[in-house]
C-alpha positions as CSV (number, residue, x, y, z in Angstrom):
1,X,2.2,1.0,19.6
2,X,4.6,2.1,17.2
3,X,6.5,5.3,16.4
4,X,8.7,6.5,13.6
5,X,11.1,9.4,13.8
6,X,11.7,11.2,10.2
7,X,14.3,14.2,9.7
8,X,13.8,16.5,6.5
9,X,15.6,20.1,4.9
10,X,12.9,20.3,2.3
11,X,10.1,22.1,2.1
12,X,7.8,22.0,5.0
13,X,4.4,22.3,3.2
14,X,5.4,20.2,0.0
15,X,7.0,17.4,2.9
16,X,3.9,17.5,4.8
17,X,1.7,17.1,2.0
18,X,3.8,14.2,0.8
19,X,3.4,12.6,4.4
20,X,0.1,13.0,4.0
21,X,-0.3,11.0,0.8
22,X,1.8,8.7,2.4
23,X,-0.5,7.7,5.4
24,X,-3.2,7.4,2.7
25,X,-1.7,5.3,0.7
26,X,-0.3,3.0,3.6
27,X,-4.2,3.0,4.9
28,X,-3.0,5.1,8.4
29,X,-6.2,7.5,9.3
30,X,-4.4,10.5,11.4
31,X,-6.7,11.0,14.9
32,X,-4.6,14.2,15.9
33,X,-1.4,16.0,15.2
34,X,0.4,18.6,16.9
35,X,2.9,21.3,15.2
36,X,5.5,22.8,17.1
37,X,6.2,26.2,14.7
38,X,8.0,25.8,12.5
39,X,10.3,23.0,13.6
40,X,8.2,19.2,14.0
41,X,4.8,18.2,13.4
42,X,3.8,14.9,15.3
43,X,1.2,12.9,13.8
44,X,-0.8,10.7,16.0
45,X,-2.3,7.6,13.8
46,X,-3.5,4.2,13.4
47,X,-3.0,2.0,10.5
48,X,-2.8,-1.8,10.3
49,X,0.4,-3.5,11.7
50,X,1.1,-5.2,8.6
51,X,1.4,-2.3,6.5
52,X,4.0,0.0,8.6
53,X,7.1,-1.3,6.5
54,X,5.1,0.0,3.6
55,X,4.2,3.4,5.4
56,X,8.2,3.6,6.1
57,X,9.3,3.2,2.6
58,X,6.4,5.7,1.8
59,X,7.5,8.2,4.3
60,X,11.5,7.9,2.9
61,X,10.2,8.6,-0.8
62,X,8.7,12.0,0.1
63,X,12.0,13.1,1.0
64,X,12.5,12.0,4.3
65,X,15.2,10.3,6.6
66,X,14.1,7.6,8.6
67,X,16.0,8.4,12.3
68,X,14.4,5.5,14.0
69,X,11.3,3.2,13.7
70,X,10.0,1.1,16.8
71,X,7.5,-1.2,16.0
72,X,5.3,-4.0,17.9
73,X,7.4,-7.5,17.5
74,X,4.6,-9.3,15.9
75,X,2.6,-7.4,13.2
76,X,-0.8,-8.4,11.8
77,X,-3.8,-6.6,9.8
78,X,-5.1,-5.3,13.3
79,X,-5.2,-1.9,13.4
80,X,-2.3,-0.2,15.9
81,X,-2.1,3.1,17.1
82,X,1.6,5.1,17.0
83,X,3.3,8.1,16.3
84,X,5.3,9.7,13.1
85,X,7.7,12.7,14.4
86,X,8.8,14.6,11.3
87,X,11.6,17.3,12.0
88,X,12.2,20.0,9.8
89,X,15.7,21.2,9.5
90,X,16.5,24.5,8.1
91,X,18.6,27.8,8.6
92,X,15.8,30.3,9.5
């Protein structure tokens, strides 16, 4: 299992649809998610162990903060399941 803990102030939609693409790209399929208002979404996936490094460095060029990243200690192409956090900071 793996989960990865992002922090953001941008935009909420545009962030989310950037996450989005992200997973995609990274070959993650999201199986659920939860949103908590206005302040987190978690994101319950799977995606293939080797390609979580990718889905970081995806996740950080949407405009995100990486707070922390746990990861299985050996990684292949089998398919894990995990967690993304992402936290939405703001002033509202």
């Amino acid at each position: 299992m793996f989960a990865i803990h992002a922090l953001t102030s941008k935009n909420r939609l545009q962030v989310t649809q950037l996450v989005e693409s992200a997973l995609e790209d990274a070959g993650a399929v999201i199986l659920d998610f939860h949103q908590f208002s206005n302040i987190s979404l978690t994101l319950t996936c799977e995606i293939p162990g080797d390609r979580i490094d990718l889905l970081v460095k995806l996740i950080e060029k949407s405009g995100c903060k990486i707070a922390k990243v746990q990861v299985p200690e050996t990684l292949s192409s089998n398919a894990v399941n995990g967690f993304l956090v992402l936290t939405f900071i703001h002033d509202e």
